[in-house]
N, C-alpha and C positions, 0 to 999 in steps of 0.2 A: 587425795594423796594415795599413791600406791604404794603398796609394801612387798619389798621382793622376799619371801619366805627364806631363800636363801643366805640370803643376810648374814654373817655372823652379829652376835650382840654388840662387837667393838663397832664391827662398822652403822646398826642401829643407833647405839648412843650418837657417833661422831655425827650421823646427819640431823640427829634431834638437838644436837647442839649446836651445829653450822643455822639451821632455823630459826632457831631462836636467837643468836647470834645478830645474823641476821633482820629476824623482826624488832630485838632494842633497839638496834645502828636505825632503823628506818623510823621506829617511834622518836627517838633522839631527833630525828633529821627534824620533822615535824613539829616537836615542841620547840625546836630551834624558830622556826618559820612561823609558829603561833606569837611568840613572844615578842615577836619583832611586828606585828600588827598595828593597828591604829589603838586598838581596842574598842570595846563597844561601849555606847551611849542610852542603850535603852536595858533597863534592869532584868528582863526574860534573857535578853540573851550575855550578861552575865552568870544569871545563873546557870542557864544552858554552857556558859564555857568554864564554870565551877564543876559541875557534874562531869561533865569531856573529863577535865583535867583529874578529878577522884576516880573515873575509870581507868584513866590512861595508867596512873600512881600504880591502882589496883593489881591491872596486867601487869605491869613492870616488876610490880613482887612477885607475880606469880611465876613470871620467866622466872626469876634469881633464884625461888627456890628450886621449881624443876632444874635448871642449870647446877644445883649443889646435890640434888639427886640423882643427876649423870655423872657428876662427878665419884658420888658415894659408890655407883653402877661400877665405875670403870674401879676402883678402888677393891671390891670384890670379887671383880672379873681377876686383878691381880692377889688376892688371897684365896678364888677358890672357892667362893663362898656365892660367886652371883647364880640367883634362880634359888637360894633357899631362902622360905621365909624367916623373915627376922623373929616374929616370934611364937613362930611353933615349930620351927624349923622344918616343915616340910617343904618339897617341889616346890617350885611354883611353874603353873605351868605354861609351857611353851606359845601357848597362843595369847597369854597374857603378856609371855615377856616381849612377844613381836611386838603387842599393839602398846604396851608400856615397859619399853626399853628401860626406865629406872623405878619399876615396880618392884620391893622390898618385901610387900606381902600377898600372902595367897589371899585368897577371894573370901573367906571366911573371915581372916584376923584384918583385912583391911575392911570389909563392913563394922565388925566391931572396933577397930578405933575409931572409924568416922562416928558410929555412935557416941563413942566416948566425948567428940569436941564440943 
């Protein structure tokens, strides 16, 4: 995936949204087309289509939250506020916000919440 540096942030989010967008409508297609199968007969590859399907769930949340992170992104973009971190309020910077368009925290305060979870 190319990233044109020129970008402004509005138009970042809108294509990390169009993507994922996107990849639900095609993951959807998919479990549509899995459901409608015979199903299987030998118990390996029921569980192999239990695991598929606890991955697929998995992604699926994980789009929805990114997707409410672009949203919170564009939501700051109109207060003013996007590019400071949420909780130390400094910068965040520029090469982070390219490659994570609805990045909230600097590099510091997002390593400690991840510790935090």
């Amino acid at each position: 995936m190319t990233t044109d540096d020129a970008e402004s942030p509005i138009e970042r989010i809108t294509r990390r949204e169009q993507e994922i967008t996107r990849a639900l409508a095609e993951r959807d297609l998919a479990s549509d087309a899995d459901e409608r199968s015979d199903g299987h007969h030998h118990p390996a590859e029921a569980a192999t289509d239990a695991d598929l399907r606890e991955r697929h769930l998995r992604d699926t949340l994980r789009f929805r939250d990114q997707l409410e992170r672009l949203r919170r992104a564009r939501a700051a973009i109109a207060a003013g506020t996007y590019g400071i971190c949420i909780d130390c309020g400094a910068p965040i910077p520029e090469g982070r916000l390219v490659a994570l368009p609805d990045a909230e925290r600097c590099v510091s305060c997002q390593s400690l919440a991840a510790r935090r979870r």
